[in-house]
TORZAVEX-916864 format. One record per atom (N, C-alpha, C): residue number from 1; residue in one letter; atom name; x, y, z. Coordinates in steps of 0.2 Angstrom, whole numbers, always signed. Example, Ala and Ser with C-alpha at 12.3 -4.5 7.8 and 13.67 -1.06 7.14 Angstrom:
% TORZAVEX-916864
{n: 1	res: a	atom: N	X: +66	Y: -28	Z: +39};
{n: 1	res: a	atom: CA	X: +62	Y: -22	Z: +39};
{n: 1	res: a	atom: C	X: +66	Y: -16	Z: +39};
{n: 2	res: s	atom: N	X: +64	Y: -11	Z: +35};
{n: 2	res: s	atom: CA	X: +68	Y: -5	Z: +36};
{n: 2	res: s	atom: C	X: +64	Y: +0	Z: +39};
% end
This chain:
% TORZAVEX-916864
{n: 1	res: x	atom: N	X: +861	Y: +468	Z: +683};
{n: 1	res: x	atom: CA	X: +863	Y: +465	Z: +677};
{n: 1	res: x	atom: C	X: +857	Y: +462	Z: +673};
{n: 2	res: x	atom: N	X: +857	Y: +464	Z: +667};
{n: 2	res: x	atom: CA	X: +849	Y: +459	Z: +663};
{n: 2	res: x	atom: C	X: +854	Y: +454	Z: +659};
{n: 3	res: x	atom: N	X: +849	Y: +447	Z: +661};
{n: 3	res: x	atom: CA	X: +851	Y: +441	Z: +660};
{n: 3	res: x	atom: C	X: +846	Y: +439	Z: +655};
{n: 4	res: x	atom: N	X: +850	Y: +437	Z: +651};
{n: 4	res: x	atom: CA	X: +844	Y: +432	Z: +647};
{n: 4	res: x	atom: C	X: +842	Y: +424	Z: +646};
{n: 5	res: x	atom: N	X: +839	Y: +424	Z: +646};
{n: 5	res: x	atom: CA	X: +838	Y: +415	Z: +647};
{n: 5	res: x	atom: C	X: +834	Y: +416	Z: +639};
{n: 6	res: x	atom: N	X: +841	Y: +408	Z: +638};
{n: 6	res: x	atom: CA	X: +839	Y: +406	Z: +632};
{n: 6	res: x	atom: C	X: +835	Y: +399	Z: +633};
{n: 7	res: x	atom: N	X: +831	Y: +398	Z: +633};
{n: 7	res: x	atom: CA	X: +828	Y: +391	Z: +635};
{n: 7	res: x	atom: C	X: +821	Y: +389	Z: +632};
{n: 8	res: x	atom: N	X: +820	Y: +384	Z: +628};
{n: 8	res: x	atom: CA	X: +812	Y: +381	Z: +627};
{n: 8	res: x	atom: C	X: +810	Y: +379	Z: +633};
{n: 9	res: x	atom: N	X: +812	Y: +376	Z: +638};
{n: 9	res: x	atom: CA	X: +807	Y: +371	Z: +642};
{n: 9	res: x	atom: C	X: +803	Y: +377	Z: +648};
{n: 10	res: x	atom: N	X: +797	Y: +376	Z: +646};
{n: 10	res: x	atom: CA	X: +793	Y: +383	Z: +650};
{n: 10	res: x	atom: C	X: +797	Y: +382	Z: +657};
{n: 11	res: x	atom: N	X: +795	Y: +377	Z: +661};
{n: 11	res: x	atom: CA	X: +798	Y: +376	Z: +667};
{n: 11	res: x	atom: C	X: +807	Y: +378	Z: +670};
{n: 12	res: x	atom: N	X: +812	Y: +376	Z: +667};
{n: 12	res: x	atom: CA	X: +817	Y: +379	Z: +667};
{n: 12	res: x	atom: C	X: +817	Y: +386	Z: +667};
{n: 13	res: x	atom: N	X: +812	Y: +387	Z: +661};
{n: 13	res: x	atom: CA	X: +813	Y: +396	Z: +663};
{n: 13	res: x	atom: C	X: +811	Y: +401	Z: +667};
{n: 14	res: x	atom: N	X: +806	Y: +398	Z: +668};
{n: 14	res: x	atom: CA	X: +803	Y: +403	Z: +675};
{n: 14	res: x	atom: C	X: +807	Y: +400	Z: +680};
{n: 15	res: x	atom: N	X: +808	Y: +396	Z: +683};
{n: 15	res: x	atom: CA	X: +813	Y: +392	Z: +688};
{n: 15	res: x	atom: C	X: +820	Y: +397	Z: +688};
{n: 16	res: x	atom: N	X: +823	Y: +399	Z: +681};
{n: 16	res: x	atom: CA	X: +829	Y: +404	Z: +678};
{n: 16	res: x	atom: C	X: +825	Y: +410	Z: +681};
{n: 17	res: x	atom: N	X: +821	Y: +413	Z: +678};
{n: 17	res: x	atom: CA	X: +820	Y: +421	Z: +678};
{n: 17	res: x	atom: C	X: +816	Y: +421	Z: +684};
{n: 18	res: x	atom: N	X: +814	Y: +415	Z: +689};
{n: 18	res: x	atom: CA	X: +814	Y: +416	Z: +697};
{n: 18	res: x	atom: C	X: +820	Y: +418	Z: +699};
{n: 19	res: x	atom: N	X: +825	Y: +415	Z: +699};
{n: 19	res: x	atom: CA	X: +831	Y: +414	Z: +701};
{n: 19	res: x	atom: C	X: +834	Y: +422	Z: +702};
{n: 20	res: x	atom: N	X: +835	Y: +424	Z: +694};
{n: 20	res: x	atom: CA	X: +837	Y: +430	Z: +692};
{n: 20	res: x	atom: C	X: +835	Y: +435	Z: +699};
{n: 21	res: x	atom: N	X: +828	Y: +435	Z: +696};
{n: 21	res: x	atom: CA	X: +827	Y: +441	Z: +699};
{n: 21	res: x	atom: C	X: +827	Y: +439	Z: +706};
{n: 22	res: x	atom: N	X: +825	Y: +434	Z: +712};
{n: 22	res: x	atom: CA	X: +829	Y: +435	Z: +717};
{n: 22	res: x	atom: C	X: +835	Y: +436	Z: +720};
{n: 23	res: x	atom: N	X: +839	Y: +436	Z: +714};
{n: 23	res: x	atom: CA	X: +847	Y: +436	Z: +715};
{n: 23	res: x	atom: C	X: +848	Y: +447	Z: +714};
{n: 24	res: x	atom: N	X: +843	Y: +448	Z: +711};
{n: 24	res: x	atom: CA	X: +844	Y: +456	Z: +710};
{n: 24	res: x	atom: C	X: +846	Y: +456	Z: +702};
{n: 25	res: x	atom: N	X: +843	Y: +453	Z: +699};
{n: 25	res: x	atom: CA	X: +847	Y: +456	Z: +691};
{n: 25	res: x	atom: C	X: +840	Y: +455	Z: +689};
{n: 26	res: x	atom: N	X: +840	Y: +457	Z: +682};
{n: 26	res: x	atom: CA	X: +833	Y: +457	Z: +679};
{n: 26	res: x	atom: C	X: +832	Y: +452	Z: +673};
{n: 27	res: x	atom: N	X: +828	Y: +449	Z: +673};
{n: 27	res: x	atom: CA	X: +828	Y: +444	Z: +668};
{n: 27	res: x	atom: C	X: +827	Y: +447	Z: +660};
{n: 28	res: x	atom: N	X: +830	Y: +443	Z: +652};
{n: 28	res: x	atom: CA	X: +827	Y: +447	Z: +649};
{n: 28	res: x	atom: C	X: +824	Y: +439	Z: +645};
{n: 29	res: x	atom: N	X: +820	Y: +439	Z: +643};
{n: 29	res: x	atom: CA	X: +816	Y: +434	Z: +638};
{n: 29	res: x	atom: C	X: +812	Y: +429	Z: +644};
{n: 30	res: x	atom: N	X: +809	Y: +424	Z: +643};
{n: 30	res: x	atom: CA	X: +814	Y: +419	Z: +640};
{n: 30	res: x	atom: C	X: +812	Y: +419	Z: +633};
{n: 31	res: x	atom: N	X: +816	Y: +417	Z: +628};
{n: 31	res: x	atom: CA	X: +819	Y: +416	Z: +624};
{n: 31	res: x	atom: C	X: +820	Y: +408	Z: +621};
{n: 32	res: x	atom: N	X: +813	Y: +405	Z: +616};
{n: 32	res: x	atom: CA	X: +814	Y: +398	Z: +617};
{n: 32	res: x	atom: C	X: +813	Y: +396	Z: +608};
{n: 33	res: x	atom: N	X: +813	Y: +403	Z: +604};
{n: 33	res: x	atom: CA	X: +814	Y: +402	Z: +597};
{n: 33	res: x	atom: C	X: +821	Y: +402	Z: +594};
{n: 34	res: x	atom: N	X: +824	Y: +397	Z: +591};
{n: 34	res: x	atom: CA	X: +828	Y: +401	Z: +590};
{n: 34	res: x	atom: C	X: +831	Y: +411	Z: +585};
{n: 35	res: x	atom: N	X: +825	Y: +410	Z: +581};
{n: 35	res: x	atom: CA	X: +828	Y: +416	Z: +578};
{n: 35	res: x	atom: C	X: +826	Y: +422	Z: +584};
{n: 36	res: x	atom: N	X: +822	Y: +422	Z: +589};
{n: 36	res: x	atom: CA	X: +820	Y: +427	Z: +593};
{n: 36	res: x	atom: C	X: +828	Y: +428	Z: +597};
{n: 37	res: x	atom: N	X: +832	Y: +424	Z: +597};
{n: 37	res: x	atom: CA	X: +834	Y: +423	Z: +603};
{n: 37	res: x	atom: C	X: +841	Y: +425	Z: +597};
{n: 38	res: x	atom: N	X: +842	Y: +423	Z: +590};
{n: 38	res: x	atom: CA	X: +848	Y: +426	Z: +589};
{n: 38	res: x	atom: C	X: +846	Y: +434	Z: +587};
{n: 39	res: x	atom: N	X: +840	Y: +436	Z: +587};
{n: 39	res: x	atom: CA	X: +839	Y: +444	Z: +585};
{n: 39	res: x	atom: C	X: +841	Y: +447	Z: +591};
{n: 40	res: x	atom: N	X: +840	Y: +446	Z: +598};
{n: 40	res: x	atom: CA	X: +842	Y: +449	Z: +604};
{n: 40	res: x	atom: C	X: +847	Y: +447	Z: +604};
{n: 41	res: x	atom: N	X: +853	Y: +441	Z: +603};
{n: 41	res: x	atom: CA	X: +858	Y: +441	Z: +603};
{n: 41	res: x	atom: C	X: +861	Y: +446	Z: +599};
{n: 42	res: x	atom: N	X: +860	Y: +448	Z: +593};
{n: 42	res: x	atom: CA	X: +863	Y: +451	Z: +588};
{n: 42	res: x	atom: C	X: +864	Y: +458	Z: +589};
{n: 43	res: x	atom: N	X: +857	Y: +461	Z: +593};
{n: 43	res: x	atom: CA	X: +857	Y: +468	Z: +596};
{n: 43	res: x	atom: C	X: +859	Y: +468	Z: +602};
{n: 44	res: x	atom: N	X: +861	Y: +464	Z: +606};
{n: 44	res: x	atom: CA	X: +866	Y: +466	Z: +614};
{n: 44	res: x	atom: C	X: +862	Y: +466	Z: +616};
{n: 45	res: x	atom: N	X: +854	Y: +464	Z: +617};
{n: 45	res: x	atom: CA	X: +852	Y: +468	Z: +623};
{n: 45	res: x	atom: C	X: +849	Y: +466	Z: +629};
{n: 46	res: x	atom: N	X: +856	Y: +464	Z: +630};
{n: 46	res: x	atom: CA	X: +856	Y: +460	Z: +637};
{n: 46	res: x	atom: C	X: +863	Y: +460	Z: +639};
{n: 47	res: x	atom: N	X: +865	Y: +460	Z: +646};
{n: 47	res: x	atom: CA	X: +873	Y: +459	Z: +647};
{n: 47	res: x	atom: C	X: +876	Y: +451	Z: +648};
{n: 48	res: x	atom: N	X: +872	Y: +448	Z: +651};
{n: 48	res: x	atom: CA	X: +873	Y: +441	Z: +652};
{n: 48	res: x	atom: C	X: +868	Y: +436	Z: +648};
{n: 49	res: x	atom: N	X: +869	Y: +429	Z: +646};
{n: 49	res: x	atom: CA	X: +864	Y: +422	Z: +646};
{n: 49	res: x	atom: C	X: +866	Y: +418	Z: +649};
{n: 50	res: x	atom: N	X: +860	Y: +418	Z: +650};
{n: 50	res: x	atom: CA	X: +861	Y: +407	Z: +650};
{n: 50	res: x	atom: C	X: +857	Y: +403	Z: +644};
{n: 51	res: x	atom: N	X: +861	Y: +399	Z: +643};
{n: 51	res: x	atom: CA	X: +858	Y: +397	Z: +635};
{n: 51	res: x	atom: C	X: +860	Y: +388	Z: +636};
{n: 52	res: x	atom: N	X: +852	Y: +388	Z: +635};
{n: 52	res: x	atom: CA	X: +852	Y: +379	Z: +633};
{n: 52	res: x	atom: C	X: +853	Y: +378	Z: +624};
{n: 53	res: x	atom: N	X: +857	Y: +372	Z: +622};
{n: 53	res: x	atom: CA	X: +859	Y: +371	Z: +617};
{n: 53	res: x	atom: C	X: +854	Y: +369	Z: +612};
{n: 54	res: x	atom: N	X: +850	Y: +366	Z: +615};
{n: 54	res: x	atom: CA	X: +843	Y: +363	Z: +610};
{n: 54	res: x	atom: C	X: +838	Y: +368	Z: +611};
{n: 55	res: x	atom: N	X: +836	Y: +372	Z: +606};
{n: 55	res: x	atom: CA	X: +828	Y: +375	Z: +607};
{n: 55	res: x	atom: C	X: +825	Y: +373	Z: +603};
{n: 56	res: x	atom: N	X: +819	Y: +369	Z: +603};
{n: 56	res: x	atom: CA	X: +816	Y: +366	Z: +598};
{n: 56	res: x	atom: C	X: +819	Y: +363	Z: +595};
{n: 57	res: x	atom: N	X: +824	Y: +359	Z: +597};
{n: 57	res: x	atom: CA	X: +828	Y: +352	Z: +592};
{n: 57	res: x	atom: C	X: +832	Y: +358	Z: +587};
{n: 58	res: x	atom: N	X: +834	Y: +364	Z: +587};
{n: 58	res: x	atom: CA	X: +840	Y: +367	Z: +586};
{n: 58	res: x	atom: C	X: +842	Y: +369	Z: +587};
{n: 59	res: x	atom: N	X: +849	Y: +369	Z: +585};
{n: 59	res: x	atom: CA	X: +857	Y: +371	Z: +590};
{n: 59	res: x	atom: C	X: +859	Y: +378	Z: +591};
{n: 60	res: x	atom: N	X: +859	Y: +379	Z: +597};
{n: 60	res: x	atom: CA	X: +861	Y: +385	Z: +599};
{n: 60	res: x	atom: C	X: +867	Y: +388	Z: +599};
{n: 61	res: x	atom: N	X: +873	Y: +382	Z: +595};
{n: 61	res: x	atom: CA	X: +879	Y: +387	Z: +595};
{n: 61	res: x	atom: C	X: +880	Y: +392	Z: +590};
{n: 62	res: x	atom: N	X: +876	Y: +394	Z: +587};
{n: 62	res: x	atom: CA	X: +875	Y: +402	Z: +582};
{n: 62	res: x	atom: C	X: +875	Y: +407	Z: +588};
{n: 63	res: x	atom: N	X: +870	Y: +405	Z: +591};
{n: 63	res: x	atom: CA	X: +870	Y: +413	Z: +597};
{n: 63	res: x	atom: C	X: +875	Y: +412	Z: +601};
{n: 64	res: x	atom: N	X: +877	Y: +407	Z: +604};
{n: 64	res: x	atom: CA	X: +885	Y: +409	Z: +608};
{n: 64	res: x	atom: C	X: +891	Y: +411	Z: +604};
{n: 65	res: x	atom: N	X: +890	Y: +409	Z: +597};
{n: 65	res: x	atom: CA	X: +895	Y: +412	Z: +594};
{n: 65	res: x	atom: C	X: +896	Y: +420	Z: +591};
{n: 66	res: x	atom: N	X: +888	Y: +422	Z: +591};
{n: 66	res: x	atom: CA	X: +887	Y: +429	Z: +593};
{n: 66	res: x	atom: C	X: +889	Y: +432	Z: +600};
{n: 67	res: x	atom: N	X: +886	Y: +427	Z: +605};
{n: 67	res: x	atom: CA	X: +889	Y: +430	Z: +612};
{n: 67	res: x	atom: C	X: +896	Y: +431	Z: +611};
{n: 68	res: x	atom: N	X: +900	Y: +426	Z: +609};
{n: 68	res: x	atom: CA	X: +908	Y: +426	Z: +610};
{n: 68	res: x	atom: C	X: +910	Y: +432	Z: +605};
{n: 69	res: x	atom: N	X: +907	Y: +433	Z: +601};
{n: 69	res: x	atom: CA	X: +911	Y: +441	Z: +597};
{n: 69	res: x	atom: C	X: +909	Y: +444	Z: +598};
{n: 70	res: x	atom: N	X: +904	Y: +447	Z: +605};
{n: 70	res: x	atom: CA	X: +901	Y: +452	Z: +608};
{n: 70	res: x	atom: C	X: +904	Y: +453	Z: +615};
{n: 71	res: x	atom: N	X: +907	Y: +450	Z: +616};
{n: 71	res: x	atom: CA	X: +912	Y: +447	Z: +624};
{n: 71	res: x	atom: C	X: +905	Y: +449	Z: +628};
{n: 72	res: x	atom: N	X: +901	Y: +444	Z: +626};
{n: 72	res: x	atom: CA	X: +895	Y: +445	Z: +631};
{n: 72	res: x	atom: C	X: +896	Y: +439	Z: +634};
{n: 73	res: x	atom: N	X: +896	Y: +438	Z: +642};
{n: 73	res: x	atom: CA	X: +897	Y: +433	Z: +646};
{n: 73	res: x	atom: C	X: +890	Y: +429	Z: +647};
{n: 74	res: x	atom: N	X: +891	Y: +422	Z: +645};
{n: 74	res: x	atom: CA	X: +886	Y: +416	Z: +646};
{n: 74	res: x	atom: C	X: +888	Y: +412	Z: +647};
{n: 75	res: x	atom: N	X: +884	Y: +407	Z: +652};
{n: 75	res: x	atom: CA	X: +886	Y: +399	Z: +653};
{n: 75	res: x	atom: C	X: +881	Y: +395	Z: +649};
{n: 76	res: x	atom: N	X: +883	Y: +392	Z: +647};
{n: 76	res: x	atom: CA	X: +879	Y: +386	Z: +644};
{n: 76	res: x	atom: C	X: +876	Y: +380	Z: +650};
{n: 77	res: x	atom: N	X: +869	Y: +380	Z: +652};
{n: 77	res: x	atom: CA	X: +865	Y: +376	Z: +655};
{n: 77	res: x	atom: C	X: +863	Y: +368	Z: +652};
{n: 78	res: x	atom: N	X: +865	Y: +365	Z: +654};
{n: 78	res: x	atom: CA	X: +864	Y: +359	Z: +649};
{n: 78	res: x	atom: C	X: +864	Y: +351	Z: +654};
{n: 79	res: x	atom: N	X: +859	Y: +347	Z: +650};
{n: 79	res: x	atom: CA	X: +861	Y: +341	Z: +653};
{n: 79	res: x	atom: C	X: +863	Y: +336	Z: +648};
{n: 80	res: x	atom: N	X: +866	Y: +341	Z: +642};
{n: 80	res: x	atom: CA	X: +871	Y: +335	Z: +639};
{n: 80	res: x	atom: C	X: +877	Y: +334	Z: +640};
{n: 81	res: x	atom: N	X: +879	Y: +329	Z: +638};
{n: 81	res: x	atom: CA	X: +888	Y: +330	Z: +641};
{n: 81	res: x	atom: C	X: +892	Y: +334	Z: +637};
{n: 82	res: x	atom: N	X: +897	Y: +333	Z: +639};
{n: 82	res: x	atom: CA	X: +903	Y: +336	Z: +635};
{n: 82	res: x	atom: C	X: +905	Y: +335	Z: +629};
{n: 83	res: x	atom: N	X: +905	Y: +328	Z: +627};
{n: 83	res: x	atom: CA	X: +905	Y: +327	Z: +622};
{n: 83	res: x	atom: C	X: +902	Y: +330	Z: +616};
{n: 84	res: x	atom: N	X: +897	Y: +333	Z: +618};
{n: 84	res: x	atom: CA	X: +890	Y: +336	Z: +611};
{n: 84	res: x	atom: C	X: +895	Y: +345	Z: +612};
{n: 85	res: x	atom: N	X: +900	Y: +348	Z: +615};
{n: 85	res: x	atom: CA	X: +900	Y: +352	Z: +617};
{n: 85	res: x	atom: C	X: +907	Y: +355	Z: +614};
{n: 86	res: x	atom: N	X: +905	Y: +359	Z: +608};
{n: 86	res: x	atom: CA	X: +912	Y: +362	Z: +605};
{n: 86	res: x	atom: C	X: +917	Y: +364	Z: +611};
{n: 87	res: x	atom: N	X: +924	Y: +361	Z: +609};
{n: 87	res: x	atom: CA	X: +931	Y: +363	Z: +614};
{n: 87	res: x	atom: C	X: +927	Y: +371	Z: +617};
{n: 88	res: x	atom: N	X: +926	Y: +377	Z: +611};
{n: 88	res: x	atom: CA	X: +927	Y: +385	Z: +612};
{n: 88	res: x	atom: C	X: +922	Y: +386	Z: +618};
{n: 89	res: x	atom: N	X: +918	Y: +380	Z: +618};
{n: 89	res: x	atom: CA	X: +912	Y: +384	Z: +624};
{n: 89	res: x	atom: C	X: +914	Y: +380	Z: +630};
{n: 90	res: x	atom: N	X: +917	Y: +374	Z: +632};
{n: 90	res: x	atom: CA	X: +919	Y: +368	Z: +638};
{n: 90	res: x	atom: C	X: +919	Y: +375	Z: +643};
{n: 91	res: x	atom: N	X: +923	Y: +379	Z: +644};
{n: 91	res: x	atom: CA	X: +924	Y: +385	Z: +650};
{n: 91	res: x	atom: C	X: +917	Y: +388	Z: +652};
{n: 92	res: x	atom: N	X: +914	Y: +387	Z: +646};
{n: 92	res: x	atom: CA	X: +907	Y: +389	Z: +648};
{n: 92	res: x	atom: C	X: +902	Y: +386	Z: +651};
{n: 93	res: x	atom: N	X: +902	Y: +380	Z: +651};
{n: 93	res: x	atom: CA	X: +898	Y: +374	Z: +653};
{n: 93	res: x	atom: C	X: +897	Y: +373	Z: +658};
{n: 94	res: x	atom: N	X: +889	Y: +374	Z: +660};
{n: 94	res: x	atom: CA	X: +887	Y: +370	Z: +668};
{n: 94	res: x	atom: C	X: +884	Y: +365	Z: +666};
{n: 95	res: x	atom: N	X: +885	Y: +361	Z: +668};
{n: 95	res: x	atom: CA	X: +883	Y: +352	Z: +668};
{n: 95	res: x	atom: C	X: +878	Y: +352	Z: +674};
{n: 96	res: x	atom: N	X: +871	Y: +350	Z: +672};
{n: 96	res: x	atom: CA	X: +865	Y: +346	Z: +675};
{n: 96	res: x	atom: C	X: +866	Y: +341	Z: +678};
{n: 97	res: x	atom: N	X: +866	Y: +340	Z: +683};
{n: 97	res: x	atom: CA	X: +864	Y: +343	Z: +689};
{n: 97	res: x	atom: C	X: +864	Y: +349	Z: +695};
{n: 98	res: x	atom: N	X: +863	Y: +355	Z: +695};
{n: 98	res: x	atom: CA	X: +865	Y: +359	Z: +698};
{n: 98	res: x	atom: C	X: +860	Y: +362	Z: +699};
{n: 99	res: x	atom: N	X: +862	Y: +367	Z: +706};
{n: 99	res: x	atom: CA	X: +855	Y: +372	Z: +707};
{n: 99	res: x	atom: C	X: +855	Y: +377	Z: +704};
{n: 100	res: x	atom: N	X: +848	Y: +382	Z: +703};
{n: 100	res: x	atom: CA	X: +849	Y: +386	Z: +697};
{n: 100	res: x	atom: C	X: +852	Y: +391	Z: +702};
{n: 101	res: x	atom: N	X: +851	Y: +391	Z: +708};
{n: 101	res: x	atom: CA	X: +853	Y: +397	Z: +712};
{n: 101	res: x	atom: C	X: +863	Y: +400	Z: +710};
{n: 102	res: x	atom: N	X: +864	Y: +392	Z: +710};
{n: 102	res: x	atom: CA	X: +873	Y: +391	Z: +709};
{n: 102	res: x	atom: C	X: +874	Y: +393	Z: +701};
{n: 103	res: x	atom: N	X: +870	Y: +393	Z: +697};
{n: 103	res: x	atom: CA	X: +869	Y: +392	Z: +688};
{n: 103	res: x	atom: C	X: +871	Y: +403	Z: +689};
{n: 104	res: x	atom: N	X: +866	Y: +404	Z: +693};
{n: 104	res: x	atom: CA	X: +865	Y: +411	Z: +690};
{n: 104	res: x	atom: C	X: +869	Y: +415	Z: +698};
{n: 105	res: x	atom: N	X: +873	Y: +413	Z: +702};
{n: 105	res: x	atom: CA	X: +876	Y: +416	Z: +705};
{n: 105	res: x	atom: C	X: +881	Y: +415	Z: +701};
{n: 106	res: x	atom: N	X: +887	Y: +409	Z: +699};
{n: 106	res: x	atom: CA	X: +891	Y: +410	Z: +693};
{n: 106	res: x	atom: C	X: +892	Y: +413	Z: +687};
{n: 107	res: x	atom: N	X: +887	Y: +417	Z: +686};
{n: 107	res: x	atom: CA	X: +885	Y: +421	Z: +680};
{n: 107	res: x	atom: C	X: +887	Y: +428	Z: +683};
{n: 108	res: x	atom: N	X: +882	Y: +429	Z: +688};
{n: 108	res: x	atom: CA	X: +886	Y: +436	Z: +688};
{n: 108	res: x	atom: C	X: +892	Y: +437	Z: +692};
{n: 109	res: x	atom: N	X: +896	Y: +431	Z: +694};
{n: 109	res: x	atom: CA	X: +901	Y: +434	Z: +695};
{n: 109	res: x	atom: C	X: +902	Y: +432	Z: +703};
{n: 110	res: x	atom: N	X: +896	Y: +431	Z: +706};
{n: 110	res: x	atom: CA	X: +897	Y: +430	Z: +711};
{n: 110	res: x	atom: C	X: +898	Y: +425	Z: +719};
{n: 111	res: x	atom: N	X: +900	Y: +420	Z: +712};
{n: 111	res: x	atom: CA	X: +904	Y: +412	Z: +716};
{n: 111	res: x	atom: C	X: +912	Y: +412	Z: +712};
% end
């Protein structure tokens, strides 16, 4: 599965796209601009993300709402709460604290 990590914090990402590819999927970006990250959102070309809400102090519910009319499967990664978290995505949301191993085994399917 190519997973994309949408994320600005250097460290999360590689910590993510260690993850990935230990798990056997391939990572695609990271991805920590917003417009880079909605151009591969907009071309598919990826099958899954993980997507943190803040890149650079902006919001990232544009590219999940690209993900959601693409039924491209993502979790939102986040140590905001719920409350910053439109109702359409709450099914989405992994809430920080968690291992990234748990973050990206629930992505693809396999918890």
């Amino acid at each position: 599965m190519r997973i994309a990590v949408i994320e600005d914090e250097y460290l999360i990402a590689d910590d993510l796209i260690t993850e990935i590819r230990r798990r056997g999927h391939e990572p695609v970006g990271p991805f920590a601009e917003l417009s880079h990250a909605l151009h591969a959102a907009s071309r598919a070309a990826f099958d899954a993300a993980l997507l943190d809400i803040d890149l650079q102090g902006q919001s990232s519910f544009g590219i999940a709402d690209i993900l959601l009319s693409k039924n491209i499967p993502f979790l939102i990664y986040t140590g905001y709460s719920r409350e910053v978290i439109p109702m359409r995505y709450i099914p989405r949301l992994v809430e920080k604290p968690i291992s990234i191993a748990d973050v990206v085994d629930r992505l693809s399917g396999t918890r």
